[in-house]
C-alpha positions as CSV (number, residue, x, y, z in Angstrom):
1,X,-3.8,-32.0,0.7
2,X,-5.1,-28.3,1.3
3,X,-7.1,-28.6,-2.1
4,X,-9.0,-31.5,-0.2
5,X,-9.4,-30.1,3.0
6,X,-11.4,-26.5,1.5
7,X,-15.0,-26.4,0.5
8,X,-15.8,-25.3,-3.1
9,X,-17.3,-22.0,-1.5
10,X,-14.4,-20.1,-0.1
11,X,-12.4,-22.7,-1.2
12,X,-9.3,-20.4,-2.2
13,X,-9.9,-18.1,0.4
14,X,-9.7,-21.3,2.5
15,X,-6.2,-22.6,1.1
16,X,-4.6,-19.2,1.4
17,X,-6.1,-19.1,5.1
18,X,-4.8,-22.5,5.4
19,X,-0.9,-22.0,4.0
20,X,-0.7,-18.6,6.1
21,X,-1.6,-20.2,8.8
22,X,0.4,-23.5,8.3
23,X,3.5,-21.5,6.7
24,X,4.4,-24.1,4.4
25,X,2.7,-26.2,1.5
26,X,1.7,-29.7,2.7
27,X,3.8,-32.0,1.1
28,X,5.5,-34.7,3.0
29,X,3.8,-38.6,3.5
30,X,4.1,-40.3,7.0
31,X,7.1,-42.0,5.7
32,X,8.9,-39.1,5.1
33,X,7.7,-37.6,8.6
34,X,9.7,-40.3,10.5
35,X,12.6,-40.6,8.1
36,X,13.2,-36.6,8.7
37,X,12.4,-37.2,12.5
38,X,14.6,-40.6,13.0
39,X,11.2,-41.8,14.9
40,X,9.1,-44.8,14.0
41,X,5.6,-45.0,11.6
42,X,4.0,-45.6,14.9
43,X,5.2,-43.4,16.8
44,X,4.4,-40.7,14.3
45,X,1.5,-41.5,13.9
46,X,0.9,-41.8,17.5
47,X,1.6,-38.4,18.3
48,X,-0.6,-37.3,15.2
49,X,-3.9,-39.2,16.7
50,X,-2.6,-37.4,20.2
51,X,-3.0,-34.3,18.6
52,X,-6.6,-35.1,17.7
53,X,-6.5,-35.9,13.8
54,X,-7.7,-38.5,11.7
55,X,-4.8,-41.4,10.2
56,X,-3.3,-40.3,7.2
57,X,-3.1,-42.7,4.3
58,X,0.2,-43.7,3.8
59,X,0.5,-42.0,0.1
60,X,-0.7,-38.1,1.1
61,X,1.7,-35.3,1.2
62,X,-0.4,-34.0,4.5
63,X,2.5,-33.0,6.5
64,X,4.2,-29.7,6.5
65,X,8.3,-28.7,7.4
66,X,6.5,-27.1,10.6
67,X,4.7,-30.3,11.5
68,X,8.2,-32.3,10.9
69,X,9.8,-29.2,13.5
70,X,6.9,-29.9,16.1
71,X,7.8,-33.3,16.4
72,X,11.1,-32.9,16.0
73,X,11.1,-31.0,19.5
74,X,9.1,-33.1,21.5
75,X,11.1,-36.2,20.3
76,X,14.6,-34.1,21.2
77,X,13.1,-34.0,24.6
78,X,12.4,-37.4,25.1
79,X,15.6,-38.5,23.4
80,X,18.0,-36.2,26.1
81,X,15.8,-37.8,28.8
82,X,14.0,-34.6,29.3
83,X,10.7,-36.4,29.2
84,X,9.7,-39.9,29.1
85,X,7.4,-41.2,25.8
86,X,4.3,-41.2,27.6
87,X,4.5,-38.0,29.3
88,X,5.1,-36.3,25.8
89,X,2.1,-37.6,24.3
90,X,0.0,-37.1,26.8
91,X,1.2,-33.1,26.7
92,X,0.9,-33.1,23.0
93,X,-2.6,-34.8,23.8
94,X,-3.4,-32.0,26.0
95,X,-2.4,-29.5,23.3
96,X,-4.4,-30.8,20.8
97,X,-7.6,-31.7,23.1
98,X,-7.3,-27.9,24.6
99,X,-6.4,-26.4,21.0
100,X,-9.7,-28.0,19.8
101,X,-12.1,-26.6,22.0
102,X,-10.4,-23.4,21.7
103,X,-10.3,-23.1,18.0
104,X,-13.9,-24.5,17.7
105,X,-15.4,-22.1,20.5
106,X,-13.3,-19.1,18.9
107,X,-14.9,-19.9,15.1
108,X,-18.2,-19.8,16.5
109,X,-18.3,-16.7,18.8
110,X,-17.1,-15.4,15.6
111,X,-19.9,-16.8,13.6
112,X,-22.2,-15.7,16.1
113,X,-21.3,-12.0,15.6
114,X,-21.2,-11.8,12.7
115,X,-24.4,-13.5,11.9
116,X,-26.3,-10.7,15.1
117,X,-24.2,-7.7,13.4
118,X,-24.9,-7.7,10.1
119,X,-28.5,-10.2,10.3
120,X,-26.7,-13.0,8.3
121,X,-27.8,-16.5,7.7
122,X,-25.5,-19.1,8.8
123,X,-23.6,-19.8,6.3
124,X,-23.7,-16.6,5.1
125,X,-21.7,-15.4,8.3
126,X,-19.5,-18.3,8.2
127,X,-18.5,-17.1,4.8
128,X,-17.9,-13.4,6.6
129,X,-15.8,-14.8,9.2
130,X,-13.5,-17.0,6.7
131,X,-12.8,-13.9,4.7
132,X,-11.9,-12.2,8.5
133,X,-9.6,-15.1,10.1
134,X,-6.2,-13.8,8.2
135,X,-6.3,-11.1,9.8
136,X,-7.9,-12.1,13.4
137,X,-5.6,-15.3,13.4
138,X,-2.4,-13.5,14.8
139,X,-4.3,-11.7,16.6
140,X,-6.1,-14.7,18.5
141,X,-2.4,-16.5,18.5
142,X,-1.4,-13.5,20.9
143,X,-4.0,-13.8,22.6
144,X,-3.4,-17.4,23.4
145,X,0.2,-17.5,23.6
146,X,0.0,-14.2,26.5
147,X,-3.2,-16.0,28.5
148,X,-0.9,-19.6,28.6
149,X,1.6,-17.4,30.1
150,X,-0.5,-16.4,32.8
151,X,-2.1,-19.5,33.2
152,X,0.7,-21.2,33.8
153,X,2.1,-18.5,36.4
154,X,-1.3,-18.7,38.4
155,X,-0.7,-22.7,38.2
156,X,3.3,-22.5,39.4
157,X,1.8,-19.6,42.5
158,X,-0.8,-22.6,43.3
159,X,2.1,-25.0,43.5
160,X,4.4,-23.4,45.6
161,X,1.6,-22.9,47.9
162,X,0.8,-26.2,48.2
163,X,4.7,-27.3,48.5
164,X,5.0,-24.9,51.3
165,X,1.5,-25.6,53.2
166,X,2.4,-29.5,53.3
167,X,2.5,-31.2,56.7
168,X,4.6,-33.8,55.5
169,X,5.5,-35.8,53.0
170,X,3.3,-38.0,51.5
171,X,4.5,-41.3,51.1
172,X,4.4,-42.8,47.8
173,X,2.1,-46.1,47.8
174,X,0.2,-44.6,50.6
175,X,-3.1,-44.5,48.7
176,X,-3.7,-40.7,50.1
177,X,-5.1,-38.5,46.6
178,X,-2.7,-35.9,46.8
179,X,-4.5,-32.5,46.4
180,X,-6.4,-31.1,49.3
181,X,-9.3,-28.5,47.7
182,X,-12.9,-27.7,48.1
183,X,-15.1,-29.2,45.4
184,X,-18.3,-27.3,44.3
185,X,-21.0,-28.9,41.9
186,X,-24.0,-27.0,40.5
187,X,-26.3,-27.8,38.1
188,X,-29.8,-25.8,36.7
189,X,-32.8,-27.8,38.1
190,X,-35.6,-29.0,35.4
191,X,-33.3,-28.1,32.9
192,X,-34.7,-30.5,30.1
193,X,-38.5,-29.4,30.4
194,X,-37.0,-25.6,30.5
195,X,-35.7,-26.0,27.4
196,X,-38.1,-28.2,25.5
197,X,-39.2,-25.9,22.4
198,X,-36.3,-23.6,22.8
199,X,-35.2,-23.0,19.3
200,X,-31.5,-23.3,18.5
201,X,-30.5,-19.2,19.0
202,X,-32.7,-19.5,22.5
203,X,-31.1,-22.5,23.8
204,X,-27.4,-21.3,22.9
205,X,-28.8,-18.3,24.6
206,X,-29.4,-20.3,28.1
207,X,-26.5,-22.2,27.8
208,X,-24.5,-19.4,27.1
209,X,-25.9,-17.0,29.8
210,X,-25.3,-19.4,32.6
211,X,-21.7,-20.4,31.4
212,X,-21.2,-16.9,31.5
213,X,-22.4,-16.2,34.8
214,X,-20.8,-19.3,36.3
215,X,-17.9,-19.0,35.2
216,X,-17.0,-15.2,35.9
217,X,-18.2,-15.5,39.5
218,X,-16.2,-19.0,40.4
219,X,-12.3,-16.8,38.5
220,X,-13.7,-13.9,39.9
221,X,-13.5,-15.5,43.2
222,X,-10.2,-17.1,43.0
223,X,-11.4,-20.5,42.6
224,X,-11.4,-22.2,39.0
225,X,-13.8,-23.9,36.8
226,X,-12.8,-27.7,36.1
227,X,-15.3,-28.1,33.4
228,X,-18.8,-26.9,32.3
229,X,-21.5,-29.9,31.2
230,X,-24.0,-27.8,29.4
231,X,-26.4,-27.2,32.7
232,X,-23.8,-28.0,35.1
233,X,-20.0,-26.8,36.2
234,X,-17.8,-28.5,38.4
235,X,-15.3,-25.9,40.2
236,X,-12.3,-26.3,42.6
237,X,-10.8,-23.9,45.1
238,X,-8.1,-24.2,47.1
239,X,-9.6,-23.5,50.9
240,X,-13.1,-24.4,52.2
241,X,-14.1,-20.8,52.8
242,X,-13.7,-20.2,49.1
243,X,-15.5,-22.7,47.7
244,X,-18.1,-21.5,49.9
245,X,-18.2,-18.1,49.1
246,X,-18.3,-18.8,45.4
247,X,-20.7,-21.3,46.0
248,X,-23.3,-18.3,47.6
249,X,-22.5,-15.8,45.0
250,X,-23.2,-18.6,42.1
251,X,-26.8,-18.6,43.8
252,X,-27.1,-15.2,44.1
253,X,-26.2,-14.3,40.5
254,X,-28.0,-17.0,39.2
255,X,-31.2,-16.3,41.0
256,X,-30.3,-12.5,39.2
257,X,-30.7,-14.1,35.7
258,X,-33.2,-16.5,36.6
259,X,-31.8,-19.6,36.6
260,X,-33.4,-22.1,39.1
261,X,-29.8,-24.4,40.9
262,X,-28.9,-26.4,43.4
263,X,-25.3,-27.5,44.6
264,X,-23.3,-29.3,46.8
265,X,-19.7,-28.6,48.6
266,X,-17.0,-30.9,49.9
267,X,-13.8,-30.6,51.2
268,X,-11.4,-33.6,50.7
269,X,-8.5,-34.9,48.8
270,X,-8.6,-34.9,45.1
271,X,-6.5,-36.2,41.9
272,X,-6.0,-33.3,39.2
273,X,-5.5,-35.4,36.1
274,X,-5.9,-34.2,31.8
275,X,-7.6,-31.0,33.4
276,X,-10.4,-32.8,35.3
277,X,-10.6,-33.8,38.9
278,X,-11.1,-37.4,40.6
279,X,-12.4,-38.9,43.7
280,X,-14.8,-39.4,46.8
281,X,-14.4,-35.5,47.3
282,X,-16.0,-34.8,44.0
283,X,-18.5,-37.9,43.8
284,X,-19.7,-37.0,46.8
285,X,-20.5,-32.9,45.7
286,X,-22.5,-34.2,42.7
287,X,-24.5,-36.7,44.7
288,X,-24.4,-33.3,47.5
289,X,-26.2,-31.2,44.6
290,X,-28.8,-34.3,43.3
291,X,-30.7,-34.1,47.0
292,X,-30.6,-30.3,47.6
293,X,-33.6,-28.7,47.2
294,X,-33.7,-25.8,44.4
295,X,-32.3,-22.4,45.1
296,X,-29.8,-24.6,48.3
297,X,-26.0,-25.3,48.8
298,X,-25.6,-28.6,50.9
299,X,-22.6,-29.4,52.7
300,X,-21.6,-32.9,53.8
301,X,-21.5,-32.7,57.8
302,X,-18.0,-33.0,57.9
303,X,-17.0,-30.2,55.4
304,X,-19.7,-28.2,57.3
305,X,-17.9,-28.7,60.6
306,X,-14.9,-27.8,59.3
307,X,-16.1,-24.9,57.5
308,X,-18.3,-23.4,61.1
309,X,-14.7,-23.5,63.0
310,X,-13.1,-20.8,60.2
311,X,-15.8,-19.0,59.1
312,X,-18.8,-17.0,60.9
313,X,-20.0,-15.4,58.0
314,X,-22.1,-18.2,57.0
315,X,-24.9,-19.9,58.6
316,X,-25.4,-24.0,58.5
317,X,-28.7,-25.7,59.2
318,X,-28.7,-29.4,59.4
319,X,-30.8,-31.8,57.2
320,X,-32.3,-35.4,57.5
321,X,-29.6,-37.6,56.3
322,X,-30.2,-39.2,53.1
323,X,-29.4,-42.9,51.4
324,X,-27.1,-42.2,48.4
325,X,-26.5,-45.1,46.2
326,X,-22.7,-46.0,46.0
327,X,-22.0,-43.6,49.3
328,X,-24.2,-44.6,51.9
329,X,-26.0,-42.4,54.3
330,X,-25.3,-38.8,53.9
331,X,-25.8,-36.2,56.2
332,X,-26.4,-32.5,54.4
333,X,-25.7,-29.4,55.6
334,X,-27.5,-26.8,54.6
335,X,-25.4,-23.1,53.8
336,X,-26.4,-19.6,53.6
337,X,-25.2,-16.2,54.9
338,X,-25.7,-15.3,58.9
339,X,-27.8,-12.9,58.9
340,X,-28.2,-11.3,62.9
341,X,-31.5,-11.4,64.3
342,X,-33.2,-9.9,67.6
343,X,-31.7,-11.2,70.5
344,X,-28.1,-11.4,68.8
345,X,-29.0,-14.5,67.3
346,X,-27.8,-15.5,63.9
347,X,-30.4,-17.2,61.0
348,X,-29.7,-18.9,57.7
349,X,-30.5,-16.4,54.8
């Protein structure tokens, strides 16, 4: 129940947040869930753990007519042979997952300005943002629903593209990942002495700033940011020169803040699966990244080949091939900008 759900501070600003934003009052069980839906108590349940929420005893009116509507589409979908089971929970587990992180990194950006603005405690700006959310709530729906739409756009120009660039079809069983991008892997060097005795405001800070930094350069590229792991990003793009271009500028404006990196780029095949990426291509980058030195882009030799026949803007030096464990010997290329030189010569910058 709502009642359940709000703390006893803010608690009734809480349930009136919560009913606004939820439309109705909470008062249907599981069992009446899958009688109104014609689906099964575990399938109903099912899609409710998909979603990212705790089982609901069998006795609590937890479930609202828009919740009962919700699955009510997604089942219609399956049911007309739309979509199979599985495929329809894994979307609704994409929702959830993606809603998640979006309405927990949301709340505390909010917190967070709230708490610089007006020199707050934390709870003290939590309050402050829990009397805002009715009205920033619609206002942060739009927001989503617009940026999906674009999303999704960007995603169906990506496809085409890759529909139309294809050689030939791939055959199914043939083992061949089907994606063809640059993968790009950096990570801070040192980070856990550097932030040994940061205090909590310092280290979000850190984190924060090179985020920030990492991931406006990699969209502002063209290229896209597969996921962020605190000191780390992973990053696609969808042709080598690209990935390498973000992968210069990522130095460059990360040397501008102060961050110490490292990173390695591959070009290969990958498998684009619940938003992440798989395979060699992108083992290979992080392993890449853990032997350069700091402030260096590696290339493995064959990416680097690849990359010298397209591309004169950038310079490669070779370096001692190293033993990875799981990949064998590796042979990095080191990347930087040409820069000319007397006689006409170029030199790694």
């Amino acid at each position: 129940m709502v009642e359940q759900e709000g703390s006893a501070a803010g608690g009734s600003t809480y349930r009136a947040l919560a009913l606004g934003l939820l439309g109705d009052e909470p008062l249907l069980t599981t069992d009446q869930v899958a009688e109104r839906t014609g689906l099964s108590l575990t399938i109903v349940r099912g899609f409710w753990r998909s979603l990212g929420f705790a089982d609901v005893p069998d006795d609590d009116p937890h479930f609202t007519e828009g919740d009962v509507a919700a699955l009510a589409l997604m089942a219609e979908l399956v049911e007309s042979g739309t979509l199979g089971l599985p495929a329809a929970q894994t979307l609704v587990r994409a929702q959830g997952h993606s809603a998640d992180r979006l309405a927990l990194w949301q709340l505390e950006a909010l917190v967070e300005d709230a708490s610089v603005r007006y020199e707050l405690d934390d709870t003290s700006a939590r309050l402050v943002v829990l009397d805002r959310l009715a009205a920033l709530a619609p206002v942060l729906e739009q927001q989503m629903v617009h940026t999906w739409r674009r999303q999704l756009v960007a995603l169906m120009g990506r496809l085409d593209r890759d529909i139309a660039q294809a050689h030939a079809p791939q055959l199914p069983g043939s083992g061949e990942l089907p994606l063809e991008r640059a993968v790009g892997f950096l990570d801070m060097v040192s980070f856990t002495e550097r932030t040994a005795g940061l205090s909590s405001g310092e280290l979000a800070d850190l984190v924060q700033g090179f985020e920030t930094a990492a991931r406006d350069t990699i969209a502002g590229n063209g290229a896209r940011v597969v996921k962020t792991i605190g000191d780390a990003v992973l990053f696609v793009a969808d042709d080598l020169r690209t990935g390498a271009e973000v992968s210069l500028q990522l130095l460059e404006a990360m040397h501008g803040k102060s961050f110490e990196v490292r990173g390695g780029l591959v070009w290969g095949r990958v498998l684009s699966l619940s938003g992440d990426v798989f395979g060699p291509s992108v083992n290979l980058a992080s392993r890449l990244a853990d032997v350069a030195v700091a402030g260096s882009i590696v290339l493995d030799d064959v990416s680097a080949a690849l990359l010298e026949a397209t591309e004169p803007g950038v310079a490669l030096a070779p370096e001692a091939p190293v033993a990875v464990q799981g990949l064998g010997v590796v042979r990095p290329v080191r990347l930087g900008r040409a820069r000319q030189v007397d006689g006409g010569a170029t030199r790694l910058d």
